[in-house]
C-alpha positions as a printed NumPy array, in Angstrom:
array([[ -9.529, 175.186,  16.112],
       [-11.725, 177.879,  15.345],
       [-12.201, 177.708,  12.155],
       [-10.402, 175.094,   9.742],
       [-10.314, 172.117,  12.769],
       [-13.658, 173.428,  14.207],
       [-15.691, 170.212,  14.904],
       [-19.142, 172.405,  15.584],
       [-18.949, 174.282,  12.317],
       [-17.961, 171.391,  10.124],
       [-20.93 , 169.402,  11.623],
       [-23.008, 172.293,  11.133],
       [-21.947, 172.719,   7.965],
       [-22.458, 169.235,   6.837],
       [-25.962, 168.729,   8.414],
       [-27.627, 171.937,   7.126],
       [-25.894, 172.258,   3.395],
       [-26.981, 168.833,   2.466],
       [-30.463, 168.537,   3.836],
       [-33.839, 168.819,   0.866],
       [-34.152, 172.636,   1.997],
       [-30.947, 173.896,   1.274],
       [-31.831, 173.482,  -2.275],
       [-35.347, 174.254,  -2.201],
       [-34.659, 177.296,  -0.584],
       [-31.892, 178.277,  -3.048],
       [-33.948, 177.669,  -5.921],
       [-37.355, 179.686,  -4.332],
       [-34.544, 182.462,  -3.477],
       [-33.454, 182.981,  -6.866],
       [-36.515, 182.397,  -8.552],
       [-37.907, 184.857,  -6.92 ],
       [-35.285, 187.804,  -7.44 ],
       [-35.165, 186.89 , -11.309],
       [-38.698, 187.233, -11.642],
       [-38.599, 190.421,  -9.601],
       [-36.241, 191.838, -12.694],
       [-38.057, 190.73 , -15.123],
       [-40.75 , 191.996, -14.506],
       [-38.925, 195.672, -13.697],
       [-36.903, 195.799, -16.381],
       [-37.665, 198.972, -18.6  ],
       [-40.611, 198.315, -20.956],
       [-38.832, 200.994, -23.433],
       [-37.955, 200.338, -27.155],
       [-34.996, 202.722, -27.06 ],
       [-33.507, 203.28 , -23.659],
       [-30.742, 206.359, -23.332],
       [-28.175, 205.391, -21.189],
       [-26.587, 208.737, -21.242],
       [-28.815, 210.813, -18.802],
       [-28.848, 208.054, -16.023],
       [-31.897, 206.618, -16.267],
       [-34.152, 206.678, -13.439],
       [-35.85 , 203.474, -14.293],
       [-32.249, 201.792, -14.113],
       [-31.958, 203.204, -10.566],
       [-35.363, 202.059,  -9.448],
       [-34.844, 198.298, -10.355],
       [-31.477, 198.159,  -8.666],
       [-33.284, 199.885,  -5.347],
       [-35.855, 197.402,  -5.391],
       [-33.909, 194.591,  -6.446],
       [-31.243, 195.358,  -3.529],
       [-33.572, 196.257,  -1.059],
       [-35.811, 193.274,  -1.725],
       [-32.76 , 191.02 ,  -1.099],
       [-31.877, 193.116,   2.166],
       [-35.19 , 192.353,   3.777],
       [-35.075, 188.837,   2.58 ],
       [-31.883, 187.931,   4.002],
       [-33.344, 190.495,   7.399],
       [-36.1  , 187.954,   7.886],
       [-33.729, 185.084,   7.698],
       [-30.9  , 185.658,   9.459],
       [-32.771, 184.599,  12.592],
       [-34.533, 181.483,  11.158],
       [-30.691, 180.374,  10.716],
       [-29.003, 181.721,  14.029],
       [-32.263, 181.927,  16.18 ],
       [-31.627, 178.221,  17.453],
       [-27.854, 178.117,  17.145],
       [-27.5  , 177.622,  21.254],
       [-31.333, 176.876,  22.017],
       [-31.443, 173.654,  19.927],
       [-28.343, 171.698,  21.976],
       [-30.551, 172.867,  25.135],
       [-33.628, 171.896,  23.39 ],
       [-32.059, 168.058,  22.01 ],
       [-29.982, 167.982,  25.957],
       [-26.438, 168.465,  24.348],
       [-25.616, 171.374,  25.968],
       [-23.956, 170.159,  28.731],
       [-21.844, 167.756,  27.064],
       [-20.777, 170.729,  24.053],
       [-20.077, 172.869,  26.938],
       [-17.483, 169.932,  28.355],
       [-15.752, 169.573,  25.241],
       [-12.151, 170.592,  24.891],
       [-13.45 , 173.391,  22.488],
       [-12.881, 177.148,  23.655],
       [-16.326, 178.849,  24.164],
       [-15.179, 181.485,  21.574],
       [-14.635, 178.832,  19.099],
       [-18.057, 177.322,  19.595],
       [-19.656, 180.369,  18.764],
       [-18.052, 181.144,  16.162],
       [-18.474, 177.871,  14.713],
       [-22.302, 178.525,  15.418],
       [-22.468, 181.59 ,  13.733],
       [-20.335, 180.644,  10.517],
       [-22.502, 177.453,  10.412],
       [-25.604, 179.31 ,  10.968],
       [-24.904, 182.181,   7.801],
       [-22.853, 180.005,   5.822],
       [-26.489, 178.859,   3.704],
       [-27.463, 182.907,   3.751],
       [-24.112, 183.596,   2.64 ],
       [-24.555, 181.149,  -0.651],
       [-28.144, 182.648,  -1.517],
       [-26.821, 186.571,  -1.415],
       [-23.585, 185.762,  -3.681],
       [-25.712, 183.593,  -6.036],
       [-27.879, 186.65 ,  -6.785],
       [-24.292, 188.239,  -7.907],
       [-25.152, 187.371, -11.578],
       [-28.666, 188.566, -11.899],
       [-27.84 , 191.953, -10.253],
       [-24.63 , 192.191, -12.618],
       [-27.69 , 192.173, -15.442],
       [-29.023, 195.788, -14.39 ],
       [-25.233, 197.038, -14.847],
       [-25.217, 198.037, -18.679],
       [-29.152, 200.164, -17.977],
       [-26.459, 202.379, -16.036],
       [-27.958, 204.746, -13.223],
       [-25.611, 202.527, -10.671],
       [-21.706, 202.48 , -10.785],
       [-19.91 , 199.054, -10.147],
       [-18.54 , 200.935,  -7.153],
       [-21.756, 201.41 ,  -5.738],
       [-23.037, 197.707,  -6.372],
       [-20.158, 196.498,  -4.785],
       [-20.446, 199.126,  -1.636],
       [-24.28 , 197.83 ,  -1.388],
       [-23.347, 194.519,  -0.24 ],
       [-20.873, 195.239,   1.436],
       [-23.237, 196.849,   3.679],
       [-25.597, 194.069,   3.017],
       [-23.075, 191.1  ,   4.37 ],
       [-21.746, 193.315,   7.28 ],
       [-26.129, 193.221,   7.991],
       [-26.494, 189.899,   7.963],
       [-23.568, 188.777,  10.052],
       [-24.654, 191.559,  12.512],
       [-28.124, 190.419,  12.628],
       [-26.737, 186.621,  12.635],
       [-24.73 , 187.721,  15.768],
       [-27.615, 189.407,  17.514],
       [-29.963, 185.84 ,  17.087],
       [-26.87 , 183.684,  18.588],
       [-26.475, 186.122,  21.414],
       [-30.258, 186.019,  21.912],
       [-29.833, 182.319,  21.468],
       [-27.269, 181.913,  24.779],
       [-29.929, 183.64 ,  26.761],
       [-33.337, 181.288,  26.18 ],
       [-34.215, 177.581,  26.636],
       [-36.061, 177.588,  23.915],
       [-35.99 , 178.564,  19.849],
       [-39.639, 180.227,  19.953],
       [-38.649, 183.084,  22.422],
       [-34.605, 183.471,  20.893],
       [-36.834, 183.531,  17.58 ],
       [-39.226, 186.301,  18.772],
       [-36.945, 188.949,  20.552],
       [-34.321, 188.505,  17.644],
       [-36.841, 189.506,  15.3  ],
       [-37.744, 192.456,  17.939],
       [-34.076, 193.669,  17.851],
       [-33.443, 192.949,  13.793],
       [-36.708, 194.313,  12.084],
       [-35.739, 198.223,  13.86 ],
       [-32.447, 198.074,  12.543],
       [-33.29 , 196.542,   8.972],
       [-36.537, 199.201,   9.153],
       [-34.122, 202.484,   9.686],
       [-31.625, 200.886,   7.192],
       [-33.989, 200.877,   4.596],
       [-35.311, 204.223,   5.131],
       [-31.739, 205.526,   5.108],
       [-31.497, 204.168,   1.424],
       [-34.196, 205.87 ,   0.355],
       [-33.608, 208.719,   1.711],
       [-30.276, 208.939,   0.36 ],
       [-31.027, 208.19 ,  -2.971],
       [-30.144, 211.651,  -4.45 ],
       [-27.504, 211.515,  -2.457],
       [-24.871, 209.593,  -4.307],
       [-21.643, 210.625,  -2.559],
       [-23.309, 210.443,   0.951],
       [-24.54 , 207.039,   0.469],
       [-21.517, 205.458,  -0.811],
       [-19.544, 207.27 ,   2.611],
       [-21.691, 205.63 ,   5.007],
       [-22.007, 202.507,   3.492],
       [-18.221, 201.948,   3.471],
       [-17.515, 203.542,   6.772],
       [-19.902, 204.235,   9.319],
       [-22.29 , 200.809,   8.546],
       [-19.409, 198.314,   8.561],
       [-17.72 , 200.283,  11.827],
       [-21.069, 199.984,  13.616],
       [-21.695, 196.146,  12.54 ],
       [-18.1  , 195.001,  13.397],
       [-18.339, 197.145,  16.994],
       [-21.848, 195.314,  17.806],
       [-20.624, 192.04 ,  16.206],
       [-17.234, 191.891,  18.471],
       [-19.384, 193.33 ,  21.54 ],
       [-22.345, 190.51 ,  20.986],
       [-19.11 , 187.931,  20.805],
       [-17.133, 188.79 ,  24.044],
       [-20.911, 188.634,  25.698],
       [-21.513, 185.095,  24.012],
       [-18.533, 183.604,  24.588],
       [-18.623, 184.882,  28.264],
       [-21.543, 183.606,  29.197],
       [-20.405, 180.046,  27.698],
       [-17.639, 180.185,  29.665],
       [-19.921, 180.6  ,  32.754],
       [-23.02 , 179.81 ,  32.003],
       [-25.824, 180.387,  34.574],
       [-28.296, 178.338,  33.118],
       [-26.081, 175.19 ,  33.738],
       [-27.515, 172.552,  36.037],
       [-29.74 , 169.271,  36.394],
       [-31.404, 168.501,  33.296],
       [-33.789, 167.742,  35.427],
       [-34.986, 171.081,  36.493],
       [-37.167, 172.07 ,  33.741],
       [-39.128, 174.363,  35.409],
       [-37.805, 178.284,  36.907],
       [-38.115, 179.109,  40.332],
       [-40.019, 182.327,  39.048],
       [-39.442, 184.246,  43.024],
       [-35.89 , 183.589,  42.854],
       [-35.807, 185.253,  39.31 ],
       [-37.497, 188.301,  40.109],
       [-35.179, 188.776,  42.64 ],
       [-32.311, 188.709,  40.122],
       [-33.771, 190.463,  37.422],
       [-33.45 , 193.516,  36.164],
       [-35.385, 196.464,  35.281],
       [-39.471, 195.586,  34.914],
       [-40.465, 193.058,  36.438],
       [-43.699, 190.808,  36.049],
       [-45.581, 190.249,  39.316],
       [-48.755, 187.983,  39.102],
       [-50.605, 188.978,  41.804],
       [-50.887, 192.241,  40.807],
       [-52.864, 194.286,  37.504],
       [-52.476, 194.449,  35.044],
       [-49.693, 191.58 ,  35.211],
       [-52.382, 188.78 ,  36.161],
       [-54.326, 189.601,  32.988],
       [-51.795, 187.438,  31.536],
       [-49.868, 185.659,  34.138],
       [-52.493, 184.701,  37.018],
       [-50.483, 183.289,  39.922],
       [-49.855, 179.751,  41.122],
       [-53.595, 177.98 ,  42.005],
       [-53.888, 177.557,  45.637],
       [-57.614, 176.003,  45.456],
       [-59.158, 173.613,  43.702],
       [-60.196, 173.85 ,  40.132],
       [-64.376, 174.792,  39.772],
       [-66.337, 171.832,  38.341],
       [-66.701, 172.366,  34.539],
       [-63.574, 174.416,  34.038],
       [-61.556, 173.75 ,  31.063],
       [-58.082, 172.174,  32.461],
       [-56.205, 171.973,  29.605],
       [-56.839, 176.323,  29.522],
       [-55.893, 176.527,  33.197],
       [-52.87 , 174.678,  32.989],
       [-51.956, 176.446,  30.093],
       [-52.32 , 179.973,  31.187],
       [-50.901, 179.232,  34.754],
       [-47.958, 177.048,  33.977],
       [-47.061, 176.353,  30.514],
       [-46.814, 179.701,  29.168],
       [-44.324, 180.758,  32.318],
       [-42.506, 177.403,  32.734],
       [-39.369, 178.679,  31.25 ],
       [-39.354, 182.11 ,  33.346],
       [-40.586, 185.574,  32.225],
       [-36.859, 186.821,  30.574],
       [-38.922, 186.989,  27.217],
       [-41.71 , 188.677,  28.418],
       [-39.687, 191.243,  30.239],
       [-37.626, 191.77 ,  26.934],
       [-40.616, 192.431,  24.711],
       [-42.654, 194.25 ,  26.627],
       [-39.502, 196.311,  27.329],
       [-38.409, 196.921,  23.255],
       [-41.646, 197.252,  22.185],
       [-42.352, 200.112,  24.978],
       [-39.194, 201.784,  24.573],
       [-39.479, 202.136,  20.255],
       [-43.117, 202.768,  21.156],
       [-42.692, 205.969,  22.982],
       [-40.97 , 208.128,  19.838],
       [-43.761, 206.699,  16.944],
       [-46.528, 207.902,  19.455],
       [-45.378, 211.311,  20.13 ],
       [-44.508, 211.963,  16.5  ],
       [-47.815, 209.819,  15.032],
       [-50.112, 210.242,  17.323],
       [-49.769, 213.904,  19.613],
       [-47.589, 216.042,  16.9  ],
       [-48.638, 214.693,  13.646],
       [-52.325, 213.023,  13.905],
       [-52.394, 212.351,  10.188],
       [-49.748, 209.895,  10.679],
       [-51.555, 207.711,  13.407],
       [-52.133, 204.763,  10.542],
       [-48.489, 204.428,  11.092],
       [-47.938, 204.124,  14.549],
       [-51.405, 201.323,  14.312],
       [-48.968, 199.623,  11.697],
       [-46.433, 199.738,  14.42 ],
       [-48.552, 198.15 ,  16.915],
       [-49.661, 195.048,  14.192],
       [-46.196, 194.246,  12.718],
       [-45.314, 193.732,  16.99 ],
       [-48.598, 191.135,  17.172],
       [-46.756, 190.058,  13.956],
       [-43.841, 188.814,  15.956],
       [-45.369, 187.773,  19.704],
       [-48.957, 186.544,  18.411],
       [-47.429, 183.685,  16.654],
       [-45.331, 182.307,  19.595],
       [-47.83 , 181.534,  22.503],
       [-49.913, 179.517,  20.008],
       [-47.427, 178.121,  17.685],
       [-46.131, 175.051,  20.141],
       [-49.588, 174.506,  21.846],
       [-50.058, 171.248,  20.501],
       [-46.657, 170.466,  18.841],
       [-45.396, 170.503,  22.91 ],
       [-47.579, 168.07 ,  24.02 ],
       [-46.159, 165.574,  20.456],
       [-43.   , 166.698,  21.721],
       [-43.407, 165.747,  24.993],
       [-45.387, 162.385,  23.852],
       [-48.235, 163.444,  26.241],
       [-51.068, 163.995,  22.813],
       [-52.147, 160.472,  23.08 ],
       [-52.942, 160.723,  26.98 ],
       [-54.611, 164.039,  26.095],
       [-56.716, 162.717,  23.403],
       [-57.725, 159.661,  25.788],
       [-59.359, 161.49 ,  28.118],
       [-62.785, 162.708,  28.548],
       [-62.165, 166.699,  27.345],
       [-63.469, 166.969,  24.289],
       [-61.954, 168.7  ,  21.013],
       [-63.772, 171.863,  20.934],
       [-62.246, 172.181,  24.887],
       [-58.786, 171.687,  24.055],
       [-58.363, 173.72 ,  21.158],
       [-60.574, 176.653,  22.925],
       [-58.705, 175.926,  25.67 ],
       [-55.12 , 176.298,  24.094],
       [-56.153, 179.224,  21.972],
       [-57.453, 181.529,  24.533],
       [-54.307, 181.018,  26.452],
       [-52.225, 181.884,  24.001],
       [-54.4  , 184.724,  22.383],
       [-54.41 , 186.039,  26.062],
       [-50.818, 186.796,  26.49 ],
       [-50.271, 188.252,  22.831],
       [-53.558, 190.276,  22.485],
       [-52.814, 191.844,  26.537],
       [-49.319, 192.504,  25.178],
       [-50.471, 194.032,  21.979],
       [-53.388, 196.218,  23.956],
       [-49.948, 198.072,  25.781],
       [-49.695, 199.718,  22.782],
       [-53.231, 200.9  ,  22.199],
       [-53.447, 202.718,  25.331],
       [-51.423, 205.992,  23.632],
       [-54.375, 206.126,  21.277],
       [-57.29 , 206.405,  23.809],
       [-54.906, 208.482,  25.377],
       [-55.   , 210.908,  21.948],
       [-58.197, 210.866,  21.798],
       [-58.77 , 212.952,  25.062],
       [-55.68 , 215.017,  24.509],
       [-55.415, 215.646,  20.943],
       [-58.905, 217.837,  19.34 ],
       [-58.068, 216.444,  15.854],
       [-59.518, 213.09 ,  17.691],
       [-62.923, 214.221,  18.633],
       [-64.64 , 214.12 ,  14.711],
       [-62.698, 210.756,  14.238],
       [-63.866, 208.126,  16.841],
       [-65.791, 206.282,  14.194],
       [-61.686, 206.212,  13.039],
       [-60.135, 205.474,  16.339],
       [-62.976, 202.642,  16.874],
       [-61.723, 201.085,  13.555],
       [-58.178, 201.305,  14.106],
       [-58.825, 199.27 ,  17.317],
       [-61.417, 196.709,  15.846],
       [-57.907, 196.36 ,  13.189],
       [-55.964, 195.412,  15.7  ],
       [-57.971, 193.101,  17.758],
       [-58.844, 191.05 ,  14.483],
       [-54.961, 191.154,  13.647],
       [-54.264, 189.228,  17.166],
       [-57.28 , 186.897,  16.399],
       [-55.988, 185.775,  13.188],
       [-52.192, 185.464,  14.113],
       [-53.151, 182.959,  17.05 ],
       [-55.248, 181.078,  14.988],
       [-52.959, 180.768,  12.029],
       [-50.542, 179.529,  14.504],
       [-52.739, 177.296,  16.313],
       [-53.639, 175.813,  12.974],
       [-49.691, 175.285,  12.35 ],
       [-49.241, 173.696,  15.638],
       [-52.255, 171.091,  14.766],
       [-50.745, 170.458,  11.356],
       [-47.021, 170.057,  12.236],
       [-44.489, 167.855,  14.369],
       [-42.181, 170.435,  15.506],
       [-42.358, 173.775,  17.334],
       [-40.045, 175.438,  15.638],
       [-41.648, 174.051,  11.763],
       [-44.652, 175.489,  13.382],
       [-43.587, 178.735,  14.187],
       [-41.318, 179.406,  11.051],
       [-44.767, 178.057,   9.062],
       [-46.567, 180.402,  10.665],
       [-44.536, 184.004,  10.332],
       [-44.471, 182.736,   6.831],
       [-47.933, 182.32 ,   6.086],
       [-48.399, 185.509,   7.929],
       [-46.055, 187.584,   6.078],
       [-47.354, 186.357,   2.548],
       [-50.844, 187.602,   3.804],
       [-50.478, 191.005,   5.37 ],
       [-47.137, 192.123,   3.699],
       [-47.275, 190.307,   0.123],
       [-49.967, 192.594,  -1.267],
       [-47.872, 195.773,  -0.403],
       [-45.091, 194.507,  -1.762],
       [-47.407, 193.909,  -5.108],
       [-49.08 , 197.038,  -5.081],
       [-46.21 , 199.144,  -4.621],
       [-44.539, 197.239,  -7.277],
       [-47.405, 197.521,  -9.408],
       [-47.568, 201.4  ,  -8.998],
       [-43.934, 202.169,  -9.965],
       [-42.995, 200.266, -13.013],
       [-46.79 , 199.236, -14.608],
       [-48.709, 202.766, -13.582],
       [-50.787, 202.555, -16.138],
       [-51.589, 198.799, -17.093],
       [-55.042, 197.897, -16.395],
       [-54.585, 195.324, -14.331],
       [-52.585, 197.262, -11.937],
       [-55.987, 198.386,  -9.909],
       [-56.82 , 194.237,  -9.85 ],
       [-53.514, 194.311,  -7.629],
       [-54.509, 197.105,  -5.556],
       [-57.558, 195.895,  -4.791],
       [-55.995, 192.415,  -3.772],
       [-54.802, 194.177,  -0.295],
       [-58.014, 192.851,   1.643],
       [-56.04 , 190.358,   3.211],
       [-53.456, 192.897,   4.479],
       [-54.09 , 194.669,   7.868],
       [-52.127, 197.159,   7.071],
       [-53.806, 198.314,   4.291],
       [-56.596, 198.376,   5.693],
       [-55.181, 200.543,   8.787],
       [-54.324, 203.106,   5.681],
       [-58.223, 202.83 ,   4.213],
       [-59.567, 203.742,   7.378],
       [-61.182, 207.324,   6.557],
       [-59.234, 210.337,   8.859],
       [-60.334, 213.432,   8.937],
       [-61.016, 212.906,   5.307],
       [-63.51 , 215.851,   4.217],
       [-65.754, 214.133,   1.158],
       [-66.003, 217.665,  -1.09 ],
       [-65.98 , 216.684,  -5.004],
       [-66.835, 213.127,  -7.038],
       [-63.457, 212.155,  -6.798],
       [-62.975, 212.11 ,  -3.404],
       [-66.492, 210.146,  -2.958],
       [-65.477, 207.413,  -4.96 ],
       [-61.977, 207.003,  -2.963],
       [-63.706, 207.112,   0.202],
       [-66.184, 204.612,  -1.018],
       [-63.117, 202.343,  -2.656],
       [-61.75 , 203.068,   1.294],
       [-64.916, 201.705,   3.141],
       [-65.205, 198.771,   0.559],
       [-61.2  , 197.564,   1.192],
       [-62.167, 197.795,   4.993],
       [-65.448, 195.747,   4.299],
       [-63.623, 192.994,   2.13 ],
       [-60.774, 192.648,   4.911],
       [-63.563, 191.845,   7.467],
       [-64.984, 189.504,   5.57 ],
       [-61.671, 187.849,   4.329],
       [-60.429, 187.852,   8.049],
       [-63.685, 185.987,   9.362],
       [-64.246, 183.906,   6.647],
       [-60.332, 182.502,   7.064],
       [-60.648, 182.538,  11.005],
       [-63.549, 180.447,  10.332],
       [-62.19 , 177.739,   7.579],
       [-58.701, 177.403,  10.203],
       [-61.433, 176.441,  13.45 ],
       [-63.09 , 173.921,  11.61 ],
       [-60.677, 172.29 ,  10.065],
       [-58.963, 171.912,  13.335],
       [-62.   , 170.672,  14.474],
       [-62.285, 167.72 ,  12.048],
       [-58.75 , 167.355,  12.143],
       [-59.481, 166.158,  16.123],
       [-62.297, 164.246,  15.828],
       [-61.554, 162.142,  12.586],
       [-57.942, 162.297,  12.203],
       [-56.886, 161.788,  16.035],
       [-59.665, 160.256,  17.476],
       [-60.079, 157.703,  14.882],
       [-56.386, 156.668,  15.268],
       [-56.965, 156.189,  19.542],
       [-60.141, 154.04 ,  19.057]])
């Protein structure tokens, strides 16, 4: 029953394997990896295979570690809404009443969930098995590499079903499974590199200590899941959608949001106990009071609890012992608006389709500008107040740390970064949640779009840079980073000292990537606002007259 007569993961298994994407996916997936070695295979006539070949070594790295963050980012698009979708569709109850053993229900989820990851990694088998004759890499330590790299995914797939058991709803499993996944997939990677020249090391950790580790948190994250099936204190009237907030406070533990006080009702004002103001925007009140916190404050506690806690050792190193390094605790602080700016704005309008309440909103008398205002300043609230958490270290430096004082213009620019970051993650997801049915289409649209523009261009560049150093139009793809916040958190001049010719014209290629990125950032928030705006009044408001 839990695996070969497991009713869950054969309809799993049947529904997602045979829909359009499963395909389309595969075929993106592969497509992508063969053009990554093609293009990184050695441009050399005569290549000696007798010294091993650095070049060799460098297109396995990339190729492996390129698949490792690819399958990273979507092991919790698969697992993320293993348990949250039967809550979300009203099955849970009745799965939950089944004959079926909790432990067999999550394992069928999880099985279900990888199975489609599990298909993409061994179809890359054969193009990898093409870098094998360059030498550099032994068959051993191909085979060792993903090893590691399933043990990864099923670990990560684990964590998103556990964070799955805990949330009503696929946007917040989504967003703290990502929190809990990109750490561990960030220190793996810098463990690879680290170990490069470091044959015999590498290969012992990746056969011992990586799969120990994954199969103690994997069995762990299990017992917890199938526990908490077996009792579940979520269970109740599907009735009660909405969380006696006072009762949970008393329950929970460690921080705890309280809305009367600051800085907690920056983003979570309490309950309205007078009447709303004449010419107030209701659809922002409602939305920032109730929506938002409808389904409790568990997710909120989590992030703001993760992202303090890996905060605290990137601040003291990046910030207080090292000041050069602050553009890396800054990148810190945008890859979290990454993750949480997305999910307060990506189901602002796809909620109200699917709660068939858009028509009755579009009837009324608030017009378009108010409701998308209205929904976007709610969500941009919460995410930019969250993100701001992590900017207080930094004004913090600036009075503690000297090296501060000549670099405010710096500091100044490393905030204005951020603040556009969280402006242009709500709106991308806004613009998702106009365009799309589905909450969960919308979000998953949206950390795409998001990652093509801020991380695509590093991936380019630094491709770029290591196997086509010296083709001219490698400074074309350098230059192509103005959409990227994060390089533009790097081209922010620090403590830079402007002595010879050189240095001018890097400085002035600096200030012109910052410039650019401005531009690009308005000009897109911009194009998204409008066309959200004549999506309202022509597309919507045509259809109700």
């Amino acid at each position: 029953m839990y695996v070969f007569e497991n009713p869950v993961l054969q309809r799993e298994l049947l529904v997602n394997l045979r829909t359009p994407r499963a395909f389309v996916l595969l075929f993106l997936y592969q497509a992508l990896l063969a053009t990554l070695v093609y293009f990184a295979w050695p441009q050399d006539v005569r290549l000696d295979l007798t010294g091993n070949p650095e070049a060799a070594k460098s297109l396995v790295d990339l190729f492996f570690l390129g698949q490792y963050m690819l399958a990273s980012l979507m092991a919790p698009s698969f697992a993320a809404s293993a348990i949250t979708g039967e809550k979300e569709r009203k099955t849970y109850e009745m799965l939950l009443a089944s004959p079926l053993r909790p432990g067999a229900i999550v394992l069928g989820k999880l099985v279900a969930s990888l199975a489609h990851l599990a298909v993409l990694i061994f179809a890359s088998l054969p193009i990898v098995m093409l870098c094998l004759p360059l030498g550099g890499v032994s068959l051993w330590e191909l085979l060792a590499a993903y090893l590691a790299l399933i043990v990864s995914v099923i670990t990560f797939g684990a964590i998103s079903v556990a964070c799955s058991s805990y949330f009503n709803r696929t946007a917040a499993s989504l967003v703290v499974s990502y929190l809990l996944i990109l750490p561990l997939a960030l220190t793996a990677v810098l463990f690879w590199y680290w170990s490069s020249g470091l044959g015999h090391l590498r290969l012992y950790m990746t056969l011992t200590v990586v799969p120990g580790v994954g199969v103690a948190i994997c069995i762990a994250l299990f017992a917890n899941t199938s526990a908490r099936m077996l009792h579940p204190p979520d269970m109740g009237s599907e009735g009660k959608e909405v969380v006696d907030l006072e009762q949970e406070a008393k329950e929970a533990v460690g921080l705890v949001i309280q809305r009367d006080q600051f800085p907690d009702k920056l983003f979570a004002p309490g309950k309205r106990d007078f009447l709303l103001p004449d010419g107030s925007n209701p659809v922002y009140d409602k939305e920032i009071r109730s929506e938002i916190f409808s389904q409790g404050t568990l997710m909120l506690r989590v992030v703001i609890q993760v992202s303090m806690l890996l905060a605290i050792p990137l601040m003291a190193a990046c910030l207080y012992i090292a000041p050069k390094y602050a553009p890396w605790y800054i990148s810190y602080v945008v890859l979290f608006n990454m993750l949480v700016g997305p999910v307060f704005s990506a189901g602002a309008v796809t909620s109200e389709r699917e709660r068939q309440t858009l028509d009755l909103l579009l009837t009324t008398t608030i017009t378009p500008w108010q409701i998308l205002w209205g929904k976007l300043i709610a969500g941009l609230r919460v995410s930019s107040v969250l993100t701001t958490f992590l900017l207080w270290p930094v004004l913090l430096a600036c009075l503690m740390v000297s090296s501060y004082w000549t670099n405010l213009l710096a500091v100044f620019g490393y905030i204005g970064i951020v603040l556009v970051t969280c402006l242009t993650t709500a709106v991308l997801a806004l613009f998702c949640s106009v365009v799309f049915r589905k909450t969960s289409v919308s979000l998953m649209t949206s950390y795409l779009v998001i990652i093509v523009l801020f991380c695509a261009p590093l991936a380019a560049r630094f491709f770029a840079e290591v196997f086509f150093a010296n083709h001219q139009a490698t400074p074309y793809v350098v230059h192509a980073g103005l959409t990227s916040p994060f390089a533009a958190t790097f081209a922010v001049p620090l403590d830079v000292e402007i002595a010879t010719e050189s240095s001018g014209v890097a400085a002035q290629g600096n200030m012109q990537l910052l410039l650019n990125y401005s531009l690009f950032s308005v000009g897109l928030i911009t194009g998204l606002v409008l066309t959200m705006m004549w999506l309202f009044r022509t597309r919507w408001r045509v259809a109700q007259q």
